[in-house]
Phi, psi and omega in degrees: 000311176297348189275315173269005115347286175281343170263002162291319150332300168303314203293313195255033184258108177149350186291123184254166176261167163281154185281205173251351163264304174021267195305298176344298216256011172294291203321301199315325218276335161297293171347279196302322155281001150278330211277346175271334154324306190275353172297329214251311171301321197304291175333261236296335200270031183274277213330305198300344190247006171301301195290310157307307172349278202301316191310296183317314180290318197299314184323284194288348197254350193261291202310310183318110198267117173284319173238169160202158178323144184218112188034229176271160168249119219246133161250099176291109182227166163289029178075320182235328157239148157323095183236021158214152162240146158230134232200144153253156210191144168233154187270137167281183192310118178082005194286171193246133184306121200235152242252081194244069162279107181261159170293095213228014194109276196306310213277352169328085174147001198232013163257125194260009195234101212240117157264143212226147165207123170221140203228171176297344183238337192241165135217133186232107107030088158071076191267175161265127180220170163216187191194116181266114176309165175218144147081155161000123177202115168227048133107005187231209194284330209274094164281127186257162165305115128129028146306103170246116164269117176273110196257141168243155179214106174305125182270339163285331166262053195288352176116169211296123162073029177223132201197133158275165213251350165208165197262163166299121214227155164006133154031021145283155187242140166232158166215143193234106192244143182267130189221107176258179203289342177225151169092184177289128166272133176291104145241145182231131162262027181312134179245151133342113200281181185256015162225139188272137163285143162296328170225124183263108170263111197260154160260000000 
């Protein structure tokens, strides 16, 4: 019995315990690598939702349809062809003012509001149009909230080197897409009635 004493006595003898400051500055130095971990994680994940934030506004402010169709799309034709389209456009509600210079000859490379037309046989690009306030107006390019601008687009007159290779003729179909510089494009779609008219209200 005394043998086995002295060797559990041996066994733990030179052993010191720990203090309480020790332990105290284990805690702190664990502390102090959590509490800069989780600062780092935090960081990144603010930034990251920071960052998404702004991508979601940017997202909704390019998606948002800024302008829009303002009643019917009017068609001029000669008894056998189509030979003008006319249309209305409005800024919507609360919309940021867009920027309607038109392609109009003189003004080619300087329109930021780009109509588009195409048919079974064509697509031309950046067409030449024009455009008349209607209504509340003051006086410069810029449709604004409670603005309607009436854009015409001469189908004889597409603008330089741009010609359809056959004209709209009876129950032919076009599509006239509008793209101004912010916001969503306005497409209009129409087919052609089966007799042609001089003033067309088309669908």
């Amino acid at each position: 019995m005394i043998k086995l004493m002295k060797a559990m006595f041996n066994l733990h003898k030179g052993e010191k315990g720990m203090t309480g400051l020790e332990t105290a500055i284990i805690l702190i130095a664990f502390v102090t690598v959590a509490a800069v971990f989780g600062y780092a994680v935090l960081s990144a994940g603010l930034f990251s939702a920071e960052r998404g934030k702004e991508t979601i506004y940017a997202g909704l402010n390019e998606a948002k349809s800024n302008m829009e169709l303002s009643g019917s799309c009017i068609g001029y034709g000669d008894t056998e062809n189509l030979t003008s389209i006319l249309f209305t456009v409005k800024n919507a509600i609360a919309g940021n003012p867009i920027d309607m210079t038109p392609n109009s000859g003189a003004t080619i490379g300087m329109n930021k509001c780009v109509i588009s037309l195409t048919t079974k046989n064509d697509y031309l690009n950046n067409v030449k149009w024009s455009f008349a306030a209607i209504g509340d107006d003051n006086g410069n390019n810029l449709l604004e909230t409670g603005e309607q601008f009436e854009i015409t687009v001469d189908l004889a007159d597409l603008g330089t080197g741009l010609a359809l290779s056959q004209p709209l003729q009876r129950n032919d179909t076009f599509n006239l897409q509008v793209k101004p510089s912010i916001g969503s494009t306005i497409t209009i779609q129409r087919q052609l009635p089966p007799a042609i008219e001089p003033v067309m209200d088309l669908h």
